[in-house]
C-alpha positions in Angstrom: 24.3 -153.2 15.2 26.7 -153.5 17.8 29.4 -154.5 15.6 29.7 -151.0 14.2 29.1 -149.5 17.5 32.8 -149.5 18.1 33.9 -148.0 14.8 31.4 -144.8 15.0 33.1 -144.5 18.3 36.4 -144.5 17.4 35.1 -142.1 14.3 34.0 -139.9 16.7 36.7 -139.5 18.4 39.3 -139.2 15.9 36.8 -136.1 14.6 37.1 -134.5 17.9 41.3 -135.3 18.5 41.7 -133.5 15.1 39.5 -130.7 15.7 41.3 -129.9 19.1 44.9 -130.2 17.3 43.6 -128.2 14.5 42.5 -125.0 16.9 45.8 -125.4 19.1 47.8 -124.8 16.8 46.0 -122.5 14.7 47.5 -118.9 15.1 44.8 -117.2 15.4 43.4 -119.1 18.5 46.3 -118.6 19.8 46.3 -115.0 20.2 44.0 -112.8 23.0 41.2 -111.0 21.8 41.0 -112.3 18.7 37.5 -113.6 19.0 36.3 -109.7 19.6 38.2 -109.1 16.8 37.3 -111.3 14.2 33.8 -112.8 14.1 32.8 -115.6 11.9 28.9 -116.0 11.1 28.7 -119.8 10.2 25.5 -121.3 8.9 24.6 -124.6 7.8 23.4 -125.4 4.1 20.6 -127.9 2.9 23.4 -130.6 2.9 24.4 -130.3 6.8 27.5 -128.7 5.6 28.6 -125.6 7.6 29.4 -122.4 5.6 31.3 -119.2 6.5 29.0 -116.3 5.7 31.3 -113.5 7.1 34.4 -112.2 8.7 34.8 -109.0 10.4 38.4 -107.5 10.7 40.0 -105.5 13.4 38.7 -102.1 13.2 41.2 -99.0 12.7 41.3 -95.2 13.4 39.6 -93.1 10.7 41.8 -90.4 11.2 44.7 -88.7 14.2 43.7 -88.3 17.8 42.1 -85.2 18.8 44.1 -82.8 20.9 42.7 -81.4 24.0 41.5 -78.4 22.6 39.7 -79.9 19.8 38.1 -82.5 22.4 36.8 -79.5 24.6 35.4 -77.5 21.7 33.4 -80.7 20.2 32.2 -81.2 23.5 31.0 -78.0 24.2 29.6 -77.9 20.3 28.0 -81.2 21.8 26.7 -80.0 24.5 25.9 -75.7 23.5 25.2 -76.7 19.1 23.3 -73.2 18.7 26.1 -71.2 19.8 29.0 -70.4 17.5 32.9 -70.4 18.8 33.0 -66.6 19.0 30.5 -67.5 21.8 32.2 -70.1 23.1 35.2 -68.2 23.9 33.2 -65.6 25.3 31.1 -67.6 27.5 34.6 -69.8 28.3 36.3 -66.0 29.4 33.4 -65.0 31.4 33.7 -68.3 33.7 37.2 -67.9 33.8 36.9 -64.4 35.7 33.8 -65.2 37.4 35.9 -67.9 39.1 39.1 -65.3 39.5 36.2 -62.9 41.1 35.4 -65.2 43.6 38.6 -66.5 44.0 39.3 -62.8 45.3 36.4 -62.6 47.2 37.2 -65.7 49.1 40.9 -64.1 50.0 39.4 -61.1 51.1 37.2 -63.4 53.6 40.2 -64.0 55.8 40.4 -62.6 58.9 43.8 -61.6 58.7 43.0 -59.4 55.8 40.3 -57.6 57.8 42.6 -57.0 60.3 44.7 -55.1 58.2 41.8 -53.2 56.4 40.2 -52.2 59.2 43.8 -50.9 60.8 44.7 -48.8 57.1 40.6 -47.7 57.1 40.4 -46.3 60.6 42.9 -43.4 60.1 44.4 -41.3 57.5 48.1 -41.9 56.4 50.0 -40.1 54.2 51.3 -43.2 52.0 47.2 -42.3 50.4 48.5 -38.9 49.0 51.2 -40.7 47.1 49.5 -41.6 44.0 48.2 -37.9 43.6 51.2 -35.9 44.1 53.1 -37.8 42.1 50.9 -37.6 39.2 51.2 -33.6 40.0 54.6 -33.6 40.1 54.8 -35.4 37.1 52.3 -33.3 34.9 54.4 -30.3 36.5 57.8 -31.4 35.0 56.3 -32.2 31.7 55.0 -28.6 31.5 58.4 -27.4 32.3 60.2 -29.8 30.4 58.2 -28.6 27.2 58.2 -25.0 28.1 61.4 -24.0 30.0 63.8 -26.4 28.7 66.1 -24.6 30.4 65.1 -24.4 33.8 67.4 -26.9 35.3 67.1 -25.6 38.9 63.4 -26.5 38.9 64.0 -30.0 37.7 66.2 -30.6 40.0 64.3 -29.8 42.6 61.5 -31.4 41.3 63.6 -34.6 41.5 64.7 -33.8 45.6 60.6 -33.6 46.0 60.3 -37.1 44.5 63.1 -38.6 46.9 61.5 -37.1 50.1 58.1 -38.6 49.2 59.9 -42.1 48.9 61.2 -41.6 51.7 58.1 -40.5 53.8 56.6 -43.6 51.9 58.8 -45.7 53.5 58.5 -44.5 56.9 54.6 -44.4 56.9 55.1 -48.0 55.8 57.3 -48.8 59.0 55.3 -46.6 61.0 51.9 -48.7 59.8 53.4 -52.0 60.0 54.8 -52.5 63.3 51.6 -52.4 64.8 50.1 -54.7 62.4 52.4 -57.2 62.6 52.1 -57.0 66.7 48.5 -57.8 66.5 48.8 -60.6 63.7 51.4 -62.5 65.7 49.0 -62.0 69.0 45.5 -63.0 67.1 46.8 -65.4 64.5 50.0 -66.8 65.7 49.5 -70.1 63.3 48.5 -67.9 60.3 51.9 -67.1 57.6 52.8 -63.3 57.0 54.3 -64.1 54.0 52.7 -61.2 51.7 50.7 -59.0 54.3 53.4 -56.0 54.0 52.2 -55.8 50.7 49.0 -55.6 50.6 49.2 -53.2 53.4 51.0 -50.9 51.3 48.5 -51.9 48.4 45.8 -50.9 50.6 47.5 -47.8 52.3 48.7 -46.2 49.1 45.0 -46.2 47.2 42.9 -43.4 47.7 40.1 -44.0 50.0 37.4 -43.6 47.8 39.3 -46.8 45.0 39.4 -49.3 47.7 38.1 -52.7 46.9 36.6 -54.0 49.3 35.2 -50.2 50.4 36.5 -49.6 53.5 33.7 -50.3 56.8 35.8 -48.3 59.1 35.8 -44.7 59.6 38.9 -42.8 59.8 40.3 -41.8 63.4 37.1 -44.2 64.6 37.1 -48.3 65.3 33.1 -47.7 64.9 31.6 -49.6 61.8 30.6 -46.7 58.8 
Protein backbone atom coordinates (compact mmCIF):
# COMPACT_ATOMS: atom_id res chain seq x y z
CA UNK A 1 0.00 0.00 0.00
CA UNK A 2 2.43 2.49 0.56
CA UNK A 3 4.03 2.17 -2.60
CA UNK A 4 1.08 3.83 -4.45
CA UNK A 5 0.71 6.22 -1.69
CA UNK A 6 2.98 8.58 -3.44
CA UNK A 7 1.40 8.34 -6.89
CA UNK A 8 -2.35 9.11 -5.71
CA UNK A 9 -0.59 12.09 -4.16
CA UNK A 10 1.02 13.39 -6.87
CA UNK A 11 -2.54 12.43 -8.86
CA UNK A 12 -4.06 14.56 -6.55
CA UNK A 13 -2.32 17.29 -6.95
CA UNK A 14 -1.90 17.51 -10.54
CA UNK A 15 -6.01 17.38 -10.52
CA UNK A 16 -6.08 20.40 -8.29
CA UNK A 17 -2.85 22.50 -10.30
CA UNK A 18 -4.99 22.02 -13.44
CA UNK A 19 -8.28 22.96 -11.98
CA UNK A 20 -6.73 26.29 -10.54
CA UNK A 21 -5.05 27.07 -14.15
CA UNK A 22 -8.17 26.08 -15.74
CA UNK A 23 -10.49 28.86 -13.65
CA UNK A 24 -7.58 31.63 -13.95
CA UNK A 25 -7.63 31.87 -17.01
CA UNK A 26 -11.10 31.16 -17.90
CA UNK A 27 -12.77 34.51 -18.98
CA UNK A 28 -15.55 34.25 -17.26
CA UNK A 29 -14.00 33.95 -13.81
CA UNK A 30 -12.25 36.62 -14.61
CA UNK A 31 -14.86 39.14 -14.78
CA UNK A 32 -16.89 40.76 -11.51
CA UNK A 33 -20.30 39.70 -10.98
CA UNK A 34 -20.40 37.04 -13.08
CA UNK A 35 -21.32 34.53 -10.49
CA UNK A 36 -24.71 36.65 -9.91
CA UNK A 37 -25.03 36.60 -13.29
CA UNK A 38 -24.70 33.24 -14.50
CA UNK A 39 -25.57 30.29 -12.17
CA UNK A 40 -24.75 26.83 -12.90
CA UNK A 41 -26.85 23.97 -11.14
CA UNK A 42 -24.42 20.98 -11.22
CA UNK A 43 -25.51 17.55 -10.00
CA UNK A 44 -23.84 14.37 -9.91
CA UNK A 45 -25.04 11.19 -11.86
CA UNK A 46 -25.16 7.38 -10.78
CA UNK A 47 -21.57 7.26 -12.08
CA UNK A 48 -19.95 10.10 -9.79
CA UNK A 49 -19.80 12.08 -12.79
CA UNK A 50 -20.92 15.83 -12.28
CA UNK A 51 -23.45 17.18 -14.79
CA UNK A 52 -24.55 20.73 -15.68
CA UNK A 53 -28.31 20.92 -15.36
CA UNK A 54 -28.71 24.72 -16.07
CA UNK A 55 -27.41 28.13 -16.82
CA UNK A 56 -29.06 31.27 -16.24
CA UNK A 57 -28.01 34.37 -18.45
CA UNK A 58 -27.85 38.02 -17.53
CA UNK A 59 -31.19 39.33 -17.35
CA UNK A 60 -32.31 42.42 -19.71
CA UNK A 61 -34.92 45.28 -19.79
CA UNK A 62 -38.28 44.24 -21.09
CA UNK A 63 -38.91 47.46 -22.40
CA UNK A 64 -37.63 51.67 -22.11
CA UNK A 65 -37.35 53.40 -18.77
CA UNK A 66 -40.32 55.05 -17.42
CA UNK A 67 -40.34 58.79 -17.36
CA UNK A 68 -41.21 60.64 -14.23
CA UNK A 69 -44.61 61.09 -15.01
CA UNK A 70 -45.38 57.60 -15.87
CA UNK A 71 -43.45 56.48 -12.56
CA UNK A 72 -45.77 58.86 -10.46
CA UNK A 73 -49.08 57.79 -12.10
CA UNK A 74 -48.20 53.91 -11.61
CA UNK A 75 -47.48 54.68 -8.22
CA UNK A 76 -50.43 56.45 -7.39
CA UNK A 77 -52.52 53.67 -9.52
CA UNK A 78 -50.43 51.51 -7.00
CA UNK A 79 -51.26 53.00 -4.29
CA UNK A 80 -55.23 54.77 -5.11
CA UNK A 81 -56.25 51.35 -7.93
CA UNK A 82 -60.12 52.34 -7.60
CA UNK A 83 -59.72 55.73 -8.69
CA UNK A 84 -59.37 56.62 -12.39
CA UNK A 85 -56.77 59.40 -13.79
CA UNK A 86 -59.53 61.97 -14.16
CA UNK A 87 -59.37 61.55 -10.42
CA UNK A 88 -56.07 61.56 -10.05
CA UNK A 89 -55.49 64.79 -11.53
CA UNK A 90 -58.19 66.15 -9.62
CA UNK A 91 -57.20 64.95 -6.32
CA UNK A 92 -53.27 65.89 -7.56
CA UNK A 93 -54.80 69.80 -8.17
CA UNK A 94 -56.63 69.99 -5.06
CA UNK A 95 -53.20 69.29 -2.93
CA UNK A 96 -51.49 71.53 -5.10
CA UNK A 97 -53.72 74.64 -3.89
CA UNK A 98 -54.31 73.29 -0.54
CA UNK A 99 -50.55 73.61 -0.15
CA UNK A 100 -50.54 77.30 -2.13
CA UNK A 101 -53.52 78.07 0.48
CA UNK A 102 -51.52 77.54 3.26
CA UNK A 103 -48.51 78.69 1.86
CA UNK A 104 -50.49 82.13 1.85
CA UNK A 105 -51.75 81.69 5.16
CA UNK A 106 -48.35 81.16 6.53
CA UNK A 107 -47.16 84.73 4.72
CA UNK A 108 -49.89 86.41 6.10
CA UNK A 109 -48.70 85.11 9.71
CA UNK A 110 -45.79 87.53 9.69
CA UNK A 111 -45.73 90.22 11.83
CA UNK A 112 -44.64 92.63 9.36
CA UNK A 113 -47.72 92.06 7.38
CA UNK A 114 -49.92 92.75 10.32
CA UNK A 115 -48.32 95.72 10.76
CA UNK A 116 -49.16 97.00 7.59
CA UNK A 117 -52.90 95.67 7.66
CA UNK A 118 -53.67 96.92 10.71
CA UNK A 119 -52.09 100.54 9.61
CA UNK A 120 -54.37 100.42 5.90
CA UNK A 121 -57.52 98.82 8.22
CA UNK A 122 -57.62 101.54 10.86
CA UNK A 123 -58.51 104.46 8.58
CA UNK A 124 -60.08 105.18 5.35
CA UNK A 125 -57.91 106.30 2.33
CA UNK A 126 -58.83 107.26 -0.85
CA UNK A 127 -56.44 104.84 -2.90
CA UNK A 128 -59.94 102.26 -1.79
CA UNK A 129 -62.23 104.37 -4.11
CA UNK A 130 -59.93 103.75 -7.02
CA UNK A 131 -61.23 100.50 -8.31
CA UNK A 132 -64.88 101.94 -8.24
CA UNK A 133 -64.57 105.13 -10.00
CA UNK A 134 -62.62 103.86 -12.51
CA UNK A 135 -64.99 101.20 -13.39
CA UNK A 136 -67.63 104.35 -13.54
CA UNK A 137 -65.57 106.28 -15.58
CA UNK A 138 -65.05 103.58 -17.76
CA UNK A 139 -68.73 102.37 -18.26
CA UNK A 140 -69.37 106.30 -18.62
CA UNK A 141 -67.03 106.64 -21.75
CA UNK A 142 -68.31 103.52 -23.24
CA UNK A 143 -71.87 104.98 -23.12
CA UNK A 144 -70.53 108.09 -24.76
CA UNK A 145 -68.39 106.53 -27.01
CA UNK A 146 -71.41 104.44 -28.50
CA UNK A 147 -73.92 107.22 -28.25
CA UNK A 148 -72.14 110.65 -28.88
CA UNK A 149 -69.40 109.68 -30.97
CA UNK A 150 -68.95 113.08 -31.37
CA UNK A 151 -68.56 114.46 -28.13
CA UNK A 152 -64.87 115.00 -28.02
CA UNK A 153 -64.87 117.60 -25.21
CA UNK A 154 -66.38 114.95 -22.85
CA UNK A 155 -63.71 112.40 -23.64
CA UNK A 156 -61.26 114.51 -23.15
CA UNK A 157 -62.18 115.43 -20.05
CA UNK A 158 -62.99 112.12 -19.07
CA UNK A 159 -59.27 111.35 -19.87
CA UNK A 160 -57.99 114.66 -17.41
CA UNK A 161 -60.32 112.84 -14.59
CA UNK A 162 -58.28 109.58 -15.12
CA UNK A 163 -54.84 111.45 -14.72
CA UNK A 164 -55.89 113.30 -11.49
CA UNK A 165 -56.90 109.93 -9.88
CA UNK A 166 -53.39 108.53 -10.76
CA UNK A 167 -52.12 111.12 -9.44
CA UNK A 168 -54.08 111.24 -6.05
CA UNK A 169 -53.16 107.47 -6.17
CA UNK A 170 -49.83 108.10 -6.00
CA UNK A 171 -49.80 110.62 -3.30
CA UNK A 172 -52.11 108.56 -0.95
CA UNK A 173 -49.38 105.93 -1.61
CA UNK A 174 -46.61 108.35 -0.43
CA UNK A 175 -48.76 109.77 2.06
CA UNK A 176 -49.46 105.89 3.57
CA UNK A 177 -46.03 104.72 3.23
CA UNK A 178 -43.83 107.00 4.98
CA UNK A 179 -45.22 106.08 8.13
CA UNK A 180 -45.18 102.45 7.47
CA UNK A 181 -41.90 102.25 6.53
CA UNK A 182 -40.93 104.47 9.92
CA UNK A 183 -42.36 101.87 12.06
CA UNK A 184 -40.97 98.70 10.13
CA UNK A 185 -37.40 100.01 10.34
CA UNK A 186 -38.14 100.87 14.26
CA UNK A 187 -39.95 97.24 15.12
CA UNK A 188 -38.23 95.03 12.62
CA UNK A 189 -34.96 96.54 11.79
CA UNK A 190 -33.47 92.85 10.66
CA UNK A 191 -36.67 92.01 8.65
CA UNK A 192 -36.20 92.94 4.29
CA UNK A 193 -38.76 95.62 2.78
CA UNK A 194 -38.21 94.20 -0.39
CA UNK A 195 -42.10 93.99 -1.51
CA UNK A 196 -44.11 95.64 1.40
CA UNK A 197 -44.83 98.91 -0.90
CA UNK A 198 -46.80 96.61 -2.76
CA UNK A 199 -48.79 94.87 -0.87
CA UNK A 200 -49.56 98.08 0.83
CA UNK A 201 -51.00 99.37 -2.22
CA UNK A 202 -52.59 95.85 -2.79
CA UNK A 203 -54.16 96.15 0.41
CA UNK A 204 -55.04 99.98 0.24
CA UNK A 205 -56.59 99.90 -3.14
CA UNK A 206 -59.29 96.84 -2.42
CA UNK A 207 -62.42 97.82 -1.08
CA UNK A 208 -62.88 97.14 2.50
CA UNK A 209 -65.41 94.63 2.36
CA UNK A 210 -62.75 92.13 -0.56
CA UNK A 211 -59.93 92.10 1.80
CA UNK A 212 -58.34 88.81 2.50
CA UNK A 213 -57.45 88.42 5.42
CA UNK A 214 -60.80 90.64 6.61
CA UNK A 215 -59.53 93.50 8.17
CA UNK A 216 -59.55 93.26 12.52
CA UNK A 217 -59.16 96.94 12.85
CA UNK A 218 -61.75 99.48 12.67
CA UNK A 219 -61.38 102.56 10.71
CA UNK A 220 -60.18 105.90 12.49
CA UNK A 221 -59.79 103.21 15.74
CA UNK A 222 -56.46 100.99 16.78
CA UNK A 223 -59.32 99.00 18.91
CA UNK A 224 -59.75 95.22 17.63
CA UNK A 225 -63.43 94.99 15.55
Amino acid sequence: MGLFRPYQQGQTETAKASDRDTAEHSPRASEPGRDADNQVAKGQDANGQTVVTGRRGPQRKSGPTPSRAEAEAARMARLHPNLSRRELRRRDRDARRQARITGLENMEKKPERILIRDYIDSRRTFSEFIMPIFLGVMILWFIIITIFPRAIVVVNLMTVLMLAVMVGWAVDAWRLWRPIRRQLISEYPETSRKGMLSYMNNRAMTPRRWRNPAPRVAPASRKKA
